[in-house]
C-alpha positions as CSV (number, residue, x, y, z in Angstrom):
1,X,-2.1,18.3,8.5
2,X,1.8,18.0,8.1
3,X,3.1,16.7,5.6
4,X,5.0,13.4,7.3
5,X,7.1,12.3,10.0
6,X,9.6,9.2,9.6
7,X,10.3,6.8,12.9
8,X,13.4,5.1,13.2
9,X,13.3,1.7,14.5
10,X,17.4,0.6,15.4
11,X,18.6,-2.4,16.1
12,X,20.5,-3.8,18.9
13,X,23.9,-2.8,17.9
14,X,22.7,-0.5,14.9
15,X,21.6,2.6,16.1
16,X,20.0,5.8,14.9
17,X,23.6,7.5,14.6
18,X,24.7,4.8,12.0
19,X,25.5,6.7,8.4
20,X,22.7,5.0,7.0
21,X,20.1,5.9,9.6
22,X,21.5,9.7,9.5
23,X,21.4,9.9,6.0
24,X,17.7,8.3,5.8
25,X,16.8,10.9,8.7
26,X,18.1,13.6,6.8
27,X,16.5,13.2,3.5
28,X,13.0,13.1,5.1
29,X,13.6,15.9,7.1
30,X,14.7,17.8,4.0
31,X,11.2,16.7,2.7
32,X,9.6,18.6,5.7
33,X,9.2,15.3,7.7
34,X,9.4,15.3,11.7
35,X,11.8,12.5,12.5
36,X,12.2,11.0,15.7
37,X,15.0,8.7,16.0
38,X,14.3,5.7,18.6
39,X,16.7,5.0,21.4
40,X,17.8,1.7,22.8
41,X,21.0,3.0,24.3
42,X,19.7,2.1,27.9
43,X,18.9,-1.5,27.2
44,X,21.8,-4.2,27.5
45,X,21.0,-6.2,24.9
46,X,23.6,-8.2,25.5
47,X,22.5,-9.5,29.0
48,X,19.4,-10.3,27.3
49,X,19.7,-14.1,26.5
50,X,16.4,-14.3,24.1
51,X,14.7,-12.4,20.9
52,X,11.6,-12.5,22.6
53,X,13.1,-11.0,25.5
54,X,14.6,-8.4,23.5
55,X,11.8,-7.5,21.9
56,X,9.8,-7.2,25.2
57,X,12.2,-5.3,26.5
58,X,12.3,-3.2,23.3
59,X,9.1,-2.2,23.3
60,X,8.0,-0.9,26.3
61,X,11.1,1.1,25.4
62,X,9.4,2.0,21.9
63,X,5.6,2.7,23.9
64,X,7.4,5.4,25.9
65,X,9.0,6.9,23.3
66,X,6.2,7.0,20.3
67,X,3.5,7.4,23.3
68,X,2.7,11.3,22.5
69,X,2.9,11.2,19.0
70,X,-0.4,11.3,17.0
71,X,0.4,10.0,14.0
72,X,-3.0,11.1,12.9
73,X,-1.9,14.4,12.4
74,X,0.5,13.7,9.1
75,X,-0.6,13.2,5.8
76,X,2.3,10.1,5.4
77,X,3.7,7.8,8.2
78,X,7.2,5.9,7.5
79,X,9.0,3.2,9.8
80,X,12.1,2.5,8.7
81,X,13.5,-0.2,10.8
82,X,16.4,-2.3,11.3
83,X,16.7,-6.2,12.3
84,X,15.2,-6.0,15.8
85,X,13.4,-2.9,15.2
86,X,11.7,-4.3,12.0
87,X,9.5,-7.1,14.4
88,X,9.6,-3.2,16.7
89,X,7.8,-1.8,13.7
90,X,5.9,-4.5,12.0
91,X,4.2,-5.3,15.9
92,X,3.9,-1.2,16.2
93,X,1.4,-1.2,13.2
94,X,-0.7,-4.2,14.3
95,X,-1.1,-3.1,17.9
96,X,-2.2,0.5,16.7
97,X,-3.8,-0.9,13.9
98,X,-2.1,1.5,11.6
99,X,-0.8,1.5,8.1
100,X,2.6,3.1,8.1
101,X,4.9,2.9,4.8
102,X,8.1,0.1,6.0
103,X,11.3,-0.2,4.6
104,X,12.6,-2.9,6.1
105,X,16.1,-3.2,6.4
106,X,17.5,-6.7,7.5
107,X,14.6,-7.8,8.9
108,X,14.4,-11.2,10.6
109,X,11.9,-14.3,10.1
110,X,9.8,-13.3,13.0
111,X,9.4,-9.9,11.2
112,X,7.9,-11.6,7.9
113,X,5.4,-13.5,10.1
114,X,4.6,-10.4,11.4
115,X,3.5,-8.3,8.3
116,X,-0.4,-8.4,7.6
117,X,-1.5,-8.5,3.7
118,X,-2.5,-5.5,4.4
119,X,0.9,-3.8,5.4
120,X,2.4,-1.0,2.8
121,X,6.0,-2.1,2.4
122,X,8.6,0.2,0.3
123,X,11.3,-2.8,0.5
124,X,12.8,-5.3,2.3
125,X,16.9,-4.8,2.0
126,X,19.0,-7.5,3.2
127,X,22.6,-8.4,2.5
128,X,23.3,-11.7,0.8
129,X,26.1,-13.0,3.4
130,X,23.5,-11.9,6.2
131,X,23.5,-14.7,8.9
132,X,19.7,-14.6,10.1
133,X,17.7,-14.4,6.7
134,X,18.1,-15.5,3.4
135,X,18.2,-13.5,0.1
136,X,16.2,-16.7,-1.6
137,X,14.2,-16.7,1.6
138,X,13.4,-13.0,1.7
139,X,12.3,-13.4,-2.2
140,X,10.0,-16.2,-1.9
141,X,8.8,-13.6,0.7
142,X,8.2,-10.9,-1.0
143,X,7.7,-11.9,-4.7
144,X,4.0,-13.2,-4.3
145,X,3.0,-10.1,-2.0
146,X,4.7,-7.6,-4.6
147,X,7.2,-6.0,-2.5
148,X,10.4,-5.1,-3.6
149,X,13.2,-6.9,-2.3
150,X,16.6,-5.4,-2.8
151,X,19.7,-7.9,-2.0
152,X,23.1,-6.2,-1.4
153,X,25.6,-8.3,-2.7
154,X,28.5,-9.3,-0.2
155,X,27.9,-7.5,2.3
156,X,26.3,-9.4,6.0
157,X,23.7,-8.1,8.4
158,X,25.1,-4.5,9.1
159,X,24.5,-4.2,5.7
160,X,28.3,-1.8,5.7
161,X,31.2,-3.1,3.1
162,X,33.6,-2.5,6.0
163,X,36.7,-2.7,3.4
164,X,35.8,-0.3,0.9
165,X,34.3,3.2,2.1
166,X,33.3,4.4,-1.6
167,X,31.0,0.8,-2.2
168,X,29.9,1.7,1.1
169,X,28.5,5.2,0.4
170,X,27.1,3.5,-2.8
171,X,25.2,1.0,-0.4
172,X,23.5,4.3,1.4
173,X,23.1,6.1,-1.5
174,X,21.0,3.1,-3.2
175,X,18.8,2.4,-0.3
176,X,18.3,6.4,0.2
177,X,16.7,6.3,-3.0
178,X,14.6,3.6,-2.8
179,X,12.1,6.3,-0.6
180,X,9.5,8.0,-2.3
């Protein structure tokens, strides 16, 4: 068995090159994890004029990419998965009936209708000026389940303080260490 490998799930416009993403990817590799970073760069998302055709889209994109893995062969699965690529993840694990560990970063209200009872979620991490989800929203969804939800004060849906580069690093840093 090996020990892990961590899937990242990007989002339309927040790719797997983003400091966050490449900091995540780095600390689970350091852990011995095989990463694989999704890639969306081919799709135009925006020529796409609906979620549900973005998501469609999105995961045949996802299929191909994750279709030789055998997730069976590591002792821990993780998705970590941003907006779009949280309903990507969340729909990953019901259609292979799996039970990856999810941090959730921005996800949207489709994601939350998305995640079973059953699901093992390490957080869901949203901004508090983020336009598609609320931080009372996003608590009233994850205090009765038990899952941590960690708000980000003033900062919106790329989840970046885009005016100070030291709160920003903080940011990262905090949500690195919510991974076990």
């Amino acid at each position: 068995m090996k020990p892990g490998i961590a899937v990242c799930f990007p989002g339309t416009g927040f790719t797997c090159k983003e400091a966050l993403f490449e900091r995540l990817a780095c600390d689970f590799s350091a852990r011995g994890y095989d990463v694989i970073r999704l890639d969306f760069s081919h799709i135009p998302f925006r020529e796409i004029e609906s979620l549900e055709e973005a998501v469609a889209v999105a995961q045949r994109a996802v299929k191909r990419q994750l279709g030789q893995v055998c997730f069976a062969d590591y002792d821990d699965v993780v998705f970590v998965s941003k907006s779009l690529g949280t309903i990507l993840a969340a729909q990953y694990e019901r259609d292979n009936n799996m039970l990856p560990r999810h941090l959730y970063l921005t996800p949207l209200n489709k994601t939350l209708m998305l995640v079973r009872p059953e699901s093992r979620v390490i957080a869901m991490v949203l901004g508090t000026e983020d336009r598609f989800l609320t931080g009372r929203a996003l608590m009233s969804f994850c205090e009765p389940r038990n899952m941590l939800c960690h708000l980000v004060e003033g900062v919106n849906h790329n989840l970046k303080d885009e005016e100070d580069a030291v709160r920003n690093q903080q940011i990262i840093d905090k949500i690195a260490s919510l991974i076990n």
